[in-house]
VOFI-839566 format. One record per residue (C-alpha): residue number from 1; x, y, z; residue in three letters. Coordinates in steps of 0.1 Angstrom, whole numbers, plus 5000, padded with zeros to 4 digits. Layout:
BEGIN
NODE seq east north   up type
NODE NUM    X     Y    Z  ALA
...
***
This chain:
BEGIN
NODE seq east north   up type
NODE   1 3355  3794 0963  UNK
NODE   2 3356  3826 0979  UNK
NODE   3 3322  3842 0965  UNK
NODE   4 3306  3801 0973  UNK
NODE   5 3316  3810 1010  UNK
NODE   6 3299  3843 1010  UNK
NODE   7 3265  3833 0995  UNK
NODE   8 3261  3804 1020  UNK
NODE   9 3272  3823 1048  UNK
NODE  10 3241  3850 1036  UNK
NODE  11 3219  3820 1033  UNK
NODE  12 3228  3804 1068  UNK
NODE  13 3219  3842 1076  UNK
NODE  14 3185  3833 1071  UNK
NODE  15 3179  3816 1100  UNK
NODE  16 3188  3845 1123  UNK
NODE  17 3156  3863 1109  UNK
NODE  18 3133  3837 1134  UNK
NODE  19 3160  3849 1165  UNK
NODE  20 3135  3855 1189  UNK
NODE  21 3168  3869 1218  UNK
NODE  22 3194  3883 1209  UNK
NODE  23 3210  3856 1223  UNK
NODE  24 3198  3834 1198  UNK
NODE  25 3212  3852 1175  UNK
NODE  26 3248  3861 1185  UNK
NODE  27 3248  3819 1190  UNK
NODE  28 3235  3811 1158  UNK
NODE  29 3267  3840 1142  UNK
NODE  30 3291  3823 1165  UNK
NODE  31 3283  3791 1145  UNK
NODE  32 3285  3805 1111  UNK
NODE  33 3318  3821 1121  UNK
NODE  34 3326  3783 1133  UNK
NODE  35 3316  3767 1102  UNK
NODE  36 3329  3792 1076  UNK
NODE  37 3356  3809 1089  UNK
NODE  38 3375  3784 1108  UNK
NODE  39 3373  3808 1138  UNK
NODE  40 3375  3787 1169  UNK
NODE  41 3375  3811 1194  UNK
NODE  42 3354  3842 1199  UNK
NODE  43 3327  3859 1219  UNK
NODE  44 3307  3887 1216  UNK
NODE  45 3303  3922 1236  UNK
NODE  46 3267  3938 1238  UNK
NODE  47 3251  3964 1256  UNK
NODE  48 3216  3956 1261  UNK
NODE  49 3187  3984 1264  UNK
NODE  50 3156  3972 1277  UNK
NODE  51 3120  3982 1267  UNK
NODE  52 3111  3982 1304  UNK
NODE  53 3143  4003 1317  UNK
NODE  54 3130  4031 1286  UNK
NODE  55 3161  4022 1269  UNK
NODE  56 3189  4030 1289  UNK
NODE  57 3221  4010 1283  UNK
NODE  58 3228  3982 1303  UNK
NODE  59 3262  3974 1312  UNK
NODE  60 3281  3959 1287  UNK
NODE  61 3282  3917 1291  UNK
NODE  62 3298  3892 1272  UNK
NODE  63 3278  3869 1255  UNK
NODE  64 3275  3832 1236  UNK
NODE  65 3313  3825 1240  UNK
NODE  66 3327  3794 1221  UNK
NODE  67 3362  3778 1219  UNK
NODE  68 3386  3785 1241  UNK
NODE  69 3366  3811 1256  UNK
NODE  70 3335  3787 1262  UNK
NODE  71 3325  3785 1299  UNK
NODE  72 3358  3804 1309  UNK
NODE  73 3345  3825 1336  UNK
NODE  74 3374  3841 1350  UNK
NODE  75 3383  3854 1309  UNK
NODE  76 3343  3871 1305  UNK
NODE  77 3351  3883 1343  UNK
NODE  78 3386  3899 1329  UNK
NODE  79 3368  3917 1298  UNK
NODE  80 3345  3938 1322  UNK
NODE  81 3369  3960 1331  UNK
NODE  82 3380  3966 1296  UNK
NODE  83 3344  3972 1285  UNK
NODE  84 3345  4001 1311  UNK
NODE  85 3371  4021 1287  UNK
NODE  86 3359  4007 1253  UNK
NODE  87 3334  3980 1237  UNK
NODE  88 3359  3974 1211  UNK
NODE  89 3389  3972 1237  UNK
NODE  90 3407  4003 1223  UNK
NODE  91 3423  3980 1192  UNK
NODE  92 3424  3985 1154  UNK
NODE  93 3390  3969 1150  UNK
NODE  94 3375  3956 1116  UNK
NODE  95 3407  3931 1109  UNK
NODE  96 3432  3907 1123  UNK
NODE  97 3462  3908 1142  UNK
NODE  98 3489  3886 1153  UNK
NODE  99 3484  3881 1191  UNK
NODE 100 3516  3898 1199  UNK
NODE 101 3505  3922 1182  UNK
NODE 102 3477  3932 1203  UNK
NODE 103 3481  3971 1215  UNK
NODE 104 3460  3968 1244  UNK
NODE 105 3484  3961 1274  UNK
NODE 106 3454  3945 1297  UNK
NODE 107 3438  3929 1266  UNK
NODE 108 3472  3911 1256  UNK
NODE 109 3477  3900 1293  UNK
NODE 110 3440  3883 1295  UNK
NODE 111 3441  3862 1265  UNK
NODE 112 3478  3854 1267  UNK
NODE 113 3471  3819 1281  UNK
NODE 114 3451  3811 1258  UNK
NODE 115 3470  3798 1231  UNK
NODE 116 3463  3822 1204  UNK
NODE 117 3481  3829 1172  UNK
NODE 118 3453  3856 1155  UNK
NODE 119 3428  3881 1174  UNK
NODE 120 3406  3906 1159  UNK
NODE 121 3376  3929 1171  UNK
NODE 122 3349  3938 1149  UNK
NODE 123 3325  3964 1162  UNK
NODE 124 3283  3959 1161  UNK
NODE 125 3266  3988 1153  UNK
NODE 126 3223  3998 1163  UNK
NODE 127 3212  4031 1144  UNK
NODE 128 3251  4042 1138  UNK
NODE 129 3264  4038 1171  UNK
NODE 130 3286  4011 1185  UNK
NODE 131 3263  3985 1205  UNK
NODE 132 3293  3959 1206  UNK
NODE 133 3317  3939 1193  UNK
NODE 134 3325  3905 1181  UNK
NODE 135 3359  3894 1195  UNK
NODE 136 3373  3863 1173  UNK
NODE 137 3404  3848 1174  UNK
NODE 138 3420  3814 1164  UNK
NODE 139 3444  3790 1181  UNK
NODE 140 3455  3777 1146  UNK
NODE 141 3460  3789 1114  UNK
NODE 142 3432  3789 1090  UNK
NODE 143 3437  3768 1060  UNK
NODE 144 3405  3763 1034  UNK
NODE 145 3401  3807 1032  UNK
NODE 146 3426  3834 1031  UNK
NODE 147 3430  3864 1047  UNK
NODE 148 3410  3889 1024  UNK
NODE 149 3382  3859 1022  UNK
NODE 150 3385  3855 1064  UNK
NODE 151 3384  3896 1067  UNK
NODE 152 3350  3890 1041  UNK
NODE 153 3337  3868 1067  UNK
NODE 154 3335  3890 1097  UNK
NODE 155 3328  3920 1080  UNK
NODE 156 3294  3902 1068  UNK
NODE 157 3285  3886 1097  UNK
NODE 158 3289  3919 1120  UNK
NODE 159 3267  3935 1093  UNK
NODE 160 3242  3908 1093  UNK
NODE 161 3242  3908 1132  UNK
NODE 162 3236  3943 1134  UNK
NODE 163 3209  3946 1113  UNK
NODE 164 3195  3913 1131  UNK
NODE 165 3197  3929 1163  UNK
NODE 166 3178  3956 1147  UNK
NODE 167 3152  3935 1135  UNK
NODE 168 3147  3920 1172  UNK
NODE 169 3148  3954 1191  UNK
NODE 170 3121  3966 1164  UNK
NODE 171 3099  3936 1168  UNK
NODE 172 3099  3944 1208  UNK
NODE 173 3093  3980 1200  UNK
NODE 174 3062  3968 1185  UNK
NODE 175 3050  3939 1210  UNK
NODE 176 3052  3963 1237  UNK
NODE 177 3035  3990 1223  UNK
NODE 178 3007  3964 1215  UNK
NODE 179 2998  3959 1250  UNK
NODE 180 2997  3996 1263  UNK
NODE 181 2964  4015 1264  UNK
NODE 182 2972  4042 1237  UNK
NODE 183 2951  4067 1259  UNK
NODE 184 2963  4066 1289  UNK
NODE 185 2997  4048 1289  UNK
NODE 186 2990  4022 1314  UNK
NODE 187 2992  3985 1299  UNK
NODE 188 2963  3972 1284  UNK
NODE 189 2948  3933 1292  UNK
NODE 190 2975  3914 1270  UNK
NODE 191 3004  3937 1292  UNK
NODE 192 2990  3927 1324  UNK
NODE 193 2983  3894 1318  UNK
NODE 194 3019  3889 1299  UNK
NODE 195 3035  3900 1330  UNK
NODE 196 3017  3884 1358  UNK
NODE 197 3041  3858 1364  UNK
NODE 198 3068  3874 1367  UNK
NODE 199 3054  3896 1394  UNK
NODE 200 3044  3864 1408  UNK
NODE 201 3074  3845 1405  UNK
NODE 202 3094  3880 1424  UNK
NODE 203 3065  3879 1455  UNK
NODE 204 3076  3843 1460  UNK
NODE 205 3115  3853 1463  UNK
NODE 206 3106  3879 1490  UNK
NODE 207 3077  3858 1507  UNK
NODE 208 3105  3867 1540  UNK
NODE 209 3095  3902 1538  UNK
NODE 210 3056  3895 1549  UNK
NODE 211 3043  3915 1520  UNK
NODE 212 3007  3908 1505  UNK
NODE 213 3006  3904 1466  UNK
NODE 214 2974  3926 1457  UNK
NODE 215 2946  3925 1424  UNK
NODE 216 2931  3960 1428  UNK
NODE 217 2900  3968 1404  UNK
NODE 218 2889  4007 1401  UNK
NODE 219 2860  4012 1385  UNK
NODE 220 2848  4054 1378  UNK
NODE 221 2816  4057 1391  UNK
NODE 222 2790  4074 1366  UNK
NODE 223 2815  4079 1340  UNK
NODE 224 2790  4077 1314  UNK
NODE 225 2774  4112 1325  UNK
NODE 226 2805  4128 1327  UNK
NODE 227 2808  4123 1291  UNK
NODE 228 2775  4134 1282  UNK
NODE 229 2779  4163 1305  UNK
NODE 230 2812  4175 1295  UNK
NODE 231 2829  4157 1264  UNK
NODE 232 2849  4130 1255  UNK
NODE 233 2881  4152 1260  UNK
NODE 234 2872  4158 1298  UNK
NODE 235 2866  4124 1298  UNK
NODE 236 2899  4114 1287  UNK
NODE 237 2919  4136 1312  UNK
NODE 238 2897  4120 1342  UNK
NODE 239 2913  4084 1329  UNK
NODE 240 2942  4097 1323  UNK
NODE 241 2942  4113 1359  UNK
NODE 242 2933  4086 1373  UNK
NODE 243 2967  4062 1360  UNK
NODE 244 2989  4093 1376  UNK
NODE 245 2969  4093 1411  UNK
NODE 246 2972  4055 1411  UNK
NODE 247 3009  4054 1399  UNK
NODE 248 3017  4077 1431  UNK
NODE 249 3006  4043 1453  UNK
NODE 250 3019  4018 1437  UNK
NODE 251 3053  4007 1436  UNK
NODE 252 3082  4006 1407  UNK
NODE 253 3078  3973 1403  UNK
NODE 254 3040  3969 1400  UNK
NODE 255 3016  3971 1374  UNK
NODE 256 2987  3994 1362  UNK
NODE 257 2964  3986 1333  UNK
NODE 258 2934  3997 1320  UNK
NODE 259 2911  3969 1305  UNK
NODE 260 2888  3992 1285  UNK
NODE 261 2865  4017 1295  UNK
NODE 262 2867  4032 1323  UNK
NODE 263 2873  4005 1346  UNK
NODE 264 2916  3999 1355  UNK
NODE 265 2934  3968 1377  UNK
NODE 266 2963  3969 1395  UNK
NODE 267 2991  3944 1405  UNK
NODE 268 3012  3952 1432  UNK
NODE 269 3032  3944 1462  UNK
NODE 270 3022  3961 1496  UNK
NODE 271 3029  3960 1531  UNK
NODE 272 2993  3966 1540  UNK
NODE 273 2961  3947 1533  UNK
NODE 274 2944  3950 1502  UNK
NODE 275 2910  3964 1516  UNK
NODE 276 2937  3993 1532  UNK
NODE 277 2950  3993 1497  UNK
NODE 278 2923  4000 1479  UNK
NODE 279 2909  4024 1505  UNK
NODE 280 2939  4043 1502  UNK
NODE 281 2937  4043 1462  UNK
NODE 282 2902  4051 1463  UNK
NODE 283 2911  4084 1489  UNK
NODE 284 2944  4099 1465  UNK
NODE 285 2922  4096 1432  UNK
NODE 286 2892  4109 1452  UNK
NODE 287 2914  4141 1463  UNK
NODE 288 2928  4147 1425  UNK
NODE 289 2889  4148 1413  UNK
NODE 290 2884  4180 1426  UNK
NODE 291 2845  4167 1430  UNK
NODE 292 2842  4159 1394  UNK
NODE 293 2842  4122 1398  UNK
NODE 294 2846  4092 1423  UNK
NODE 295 2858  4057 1421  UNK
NODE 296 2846  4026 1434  UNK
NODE 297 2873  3997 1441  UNK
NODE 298 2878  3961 1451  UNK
NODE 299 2908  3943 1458  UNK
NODE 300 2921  3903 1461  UNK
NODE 301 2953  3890 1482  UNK
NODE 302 2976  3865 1455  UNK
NODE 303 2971  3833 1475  UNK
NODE 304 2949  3842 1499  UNK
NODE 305 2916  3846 1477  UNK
NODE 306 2933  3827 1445  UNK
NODE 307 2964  3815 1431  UNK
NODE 308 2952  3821 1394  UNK
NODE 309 2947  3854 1377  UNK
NODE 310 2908  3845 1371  UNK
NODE 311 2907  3839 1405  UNK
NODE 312 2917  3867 1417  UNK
NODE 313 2902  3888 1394  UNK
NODE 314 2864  3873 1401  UNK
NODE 315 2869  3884 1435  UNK
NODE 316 2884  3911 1431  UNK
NODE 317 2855  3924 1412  UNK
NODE 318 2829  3910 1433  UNK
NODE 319 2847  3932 1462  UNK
NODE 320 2844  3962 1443  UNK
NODE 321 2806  3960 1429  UNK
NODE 322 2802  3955 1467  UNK
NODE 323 2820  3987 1473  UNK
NODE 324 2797  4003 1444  UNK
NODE 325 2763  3994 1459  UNK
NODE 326 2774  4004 1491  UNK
NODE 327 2785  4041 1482  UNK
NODE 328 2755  4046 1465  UNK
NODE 329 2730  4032 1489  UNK
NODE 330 2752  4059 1516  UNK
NODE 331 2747  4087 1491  UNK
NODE 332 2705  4078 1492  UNK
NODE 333 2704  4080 1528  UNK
NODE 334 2726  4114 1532  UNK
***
């Protein structure tokens, strides 16, 4: 019976392999831990690290709670302050106890109303260090499995979790790096275009702050000739130039891609206008040239010349072809 509950639990594991979240995931463990285990209560702890923050921890949350934890806010509120100390709430982790047992002081106080007769923590590890824990407890006594088979149980399901979460982090590891220009380390298309409405989404929220959503196109004029002129490697330091001098204008929440070539698009909130924008873009790369090259730019205002991406874009670029003609029929006439 015992090695019957193990190999379904493993093929119910199956299913976490098309977890797209984690969040998925830790609710698709909490059922197995549900169906097989006759664990009616539990939780889980994670700390999240995001692509976009370059990994740094998050604080520690509590996640897909079920039982008598389930849409308990005041109980996830009262684990917070214990994740501060420990994310596996300074108990002996990896079996259960009797909840009088509990050694944790603060930890026995905040689930003492709860009913509980058995708690135990069982820690989630990423690359060999302690990501989080599954909290599980039950408000009565477990009667299809026994203790060795129960301690089975969780021990396999905070393995498979782990390495699920693994799986996840890896597949964002690789989605992300698929839509950054390799060269220069600005996004490419896909990145832009992947996170234009969310930038869109936050102008909205702050609409009360009068700021003007910009589409900035930069475009290196002759870029061709410097190639020919002074090789590819020069001409890979100019772009790659040019992503720092524009990264200096543009706020931490905007965006700067590349979209092949030597031509680069911008998404960004600003207090100014976006012909001021773009002349102020155009100026700080112009200064970091050092005479070697110039740029030509365009710009759009989100909502003012479009509400679409396309939209935006086609005038955008318009703008800045008008920019080109001009600067070259100024340079004739010098």
């Amino acid at each position: 019976m015992e090695a019957n509950l193990l190999r379904r639990l493993y093929a119910h594991t199956r299913e976490w392999g098309r977890a797209q979240r984690g969040i998925e995931l830790l609710e698709l463990a909490g059922e197995a831990l549900r169906e097989f285990g006759q664990i009616d209560t539990g939780c889980f702890i994670y700390r999240k690290r995001g692509i976009e923050t370059d990994f740094v921890p998050q604080p520690p949350a509590a996640f897909a709670p079920w039982g008598a934890f389930a849409d308990d806010g005041q109980f996830v509120s009262g684990l917070r302050s214990l994740f501060e100390t420990s994310l596996t709430l300074d108990v002996p982790t990896d079996r259960w106890l009797l909840a009088e047992d509990i050694p944790n002081p603060s930890l026995a106080e905040l689930v003492r109303g709860y009913g509980l007769l058995e708690f135990g923590v069982w820690p989630i590890y990423s690359r060999e260090e302690v990501r989080g824990a599954i909290l599980v407890a039950r408000t009565r006594a477990a009667t299809r499995i026994t203790a060795e088979m129960s301690n089975a149980l969780v021990d396999a399901c905070a393995a498979q979790v782990s390495l699920a979460l693994d799986m996840i982090m890896a597949l964002r590891i690789a989605e992300h790096a698929s839509q950054r220009d390799l060269l220069t380390g600005a996004w490419n298309r896909r990145g832009i275009e992947s996170r234009v409405p969310r930038l869109v989404n936050h102008h909205r929220s702050r609409l009360h702050d009068k700021e003007h959503l910009i589409l900035g196109l930069v475009d290196v004029d002759n870029f061709k000739e410097i190639n020919d002129t002074y090789g590819h490697p020069t001409g890979d330091r100019v772009l790659r130039n040019i992503v720092r001098a524009i990264s200096t204008c543009v706020d931490a929440g905007g965006l700067i891609g590349r979209l092949g070539g030597d031509e680069f698009i911008i998404l960004c909130q600003s207090k100014v206008h976006w012909h001021d924008f773009m002349v102020q873009i155009q100026n700080v790369v112009g200064n970091r040239a050092n005479g070697l090259y110039a740029v030509s730019v365009g710009g759009a205002e989100w909502g003012v010349d479009g509400t679409t991406f396309e939209a935006c874009y086609a005038k955008a670029d318009e703008r800045l072809y008008a920019n080109k003609r001009a600067r070259k029929e100024a340079a004739v006439h010098r």
